[in-house]
N, C-alpha and C positions, 0 to 999 in steps of 0.2 A: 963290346958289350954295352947294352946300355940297361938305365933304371930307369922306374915310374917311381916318380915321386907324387906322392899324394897332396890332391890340391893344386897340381902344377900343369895345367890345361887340361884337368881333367872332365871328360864329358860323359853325364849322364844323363838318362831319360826319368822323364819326373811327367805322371799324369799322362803321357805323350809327348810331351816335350823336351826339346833340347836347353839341357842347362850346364855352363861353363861352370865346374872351378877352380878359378886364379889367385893365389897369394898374394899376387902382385900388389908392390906397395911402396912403389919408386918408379921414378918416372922410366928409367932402364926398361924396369920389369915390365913397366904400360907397354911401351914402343913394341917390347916383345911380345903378349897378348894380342896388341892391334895389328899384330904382323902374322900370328897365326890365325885371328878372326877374317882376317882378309883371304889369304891362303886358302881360307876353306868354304871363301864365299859367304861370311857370317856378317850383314851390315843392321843397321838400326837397334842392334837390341836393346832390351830390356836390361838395366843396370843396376844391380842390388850391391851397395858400397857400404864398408866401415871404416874408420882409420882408428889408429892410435894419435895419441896427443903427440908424441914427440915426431910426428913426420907428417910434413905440410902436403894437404890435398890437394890442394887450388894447382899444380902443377901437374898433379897427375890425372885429377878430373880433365884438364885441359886436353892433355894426349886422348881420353877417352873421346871427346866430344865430337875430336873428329872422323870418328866412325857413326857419328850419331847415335838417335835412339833415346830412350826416357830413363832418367832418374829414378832410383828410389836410396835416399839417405838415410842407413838405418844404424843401429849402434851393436860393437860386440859387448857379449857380456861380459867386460873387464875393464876393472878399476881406472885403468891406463885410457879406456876409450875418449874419442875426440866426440864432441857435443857434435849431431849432426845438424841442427837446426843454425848453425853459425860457419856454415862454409857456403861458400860462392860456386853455384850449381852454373854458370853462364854456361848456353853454347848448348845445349842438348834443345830435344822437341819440348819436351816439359820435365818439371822435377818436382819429386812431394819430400815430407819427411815422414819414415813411419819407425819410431823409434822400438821397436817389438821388433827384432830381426826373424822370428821364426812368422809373424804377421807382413812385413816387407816380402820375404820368398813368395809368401803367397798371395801375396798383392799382384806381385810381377808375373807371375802365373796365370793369375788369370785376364793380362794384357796381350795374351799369344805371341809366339813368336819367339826364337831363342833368349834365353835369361845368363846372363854373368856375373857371378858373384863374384866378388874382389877388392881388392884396400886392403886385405885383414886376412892372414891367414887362420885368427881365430874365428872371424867370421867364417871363411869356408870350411873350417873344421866340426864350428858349430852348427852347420846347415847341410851339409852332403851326407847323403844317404851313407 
């Protein structure tokens, strides 16, 4: 038997588009993400990220980076959230900050092309349909 976990590569259509969401928020969890992104033929996307304070991005941005595709650094709404404007975005096409997470989705939206939301399971909680 198996279960769908919510949040855990799950894909839905937004507008027309394809958009990932992944809890992922360890570099474990990335490698896995980038392994099902690839799997399904999914490169360059569009990257809609939050983290929490107590778990370091710079390594897990990393693993993302090399699937390529742009940035967008946005924050969940909770107390615990990491500042996105003070992590080190290297290694993607470009990267912004847009600290409005329901304004980031729709930033990333209107860049075409599949979008993954991830870092934060509160961010994907707070964003999927």
């Amino acid at each position: 038997a198996t279960a769908d976990l919510p949040g855990r590569f799950e894909v839905r259509e937004i507008g027309g588009q394809t958009v990932v969401f992944d809890g992922a928020h360890n570099v474990e969890a990335s490698r896995h993400l980038i392994d099902e992104l690839r799997r399904r033929g999914i490169s360059n996307p569009t990257w809609v990220c939050a983290f929490m304070e107590n778990h370091d991005p710079e390594p897990f941005l990393s693993e993302l980076s090399a699937l390529g595709g742009r940035l967008i650094l946005t924050t969940a709404f909770v107390e615990r959230a990491h500042k996105p404007g003070s992590i080190n975005a290297a290694g993607f096409e470009s990267a912004e900050v847009i600290k409005n997470q329901n304004e980031a989705l729709a930033a990333a939206l209107k860049k075409g092309g599949t979008v993954v939301v991830t870092g934060s399971f509160y961010l994907v909680g707070a964003l999927r349909p």
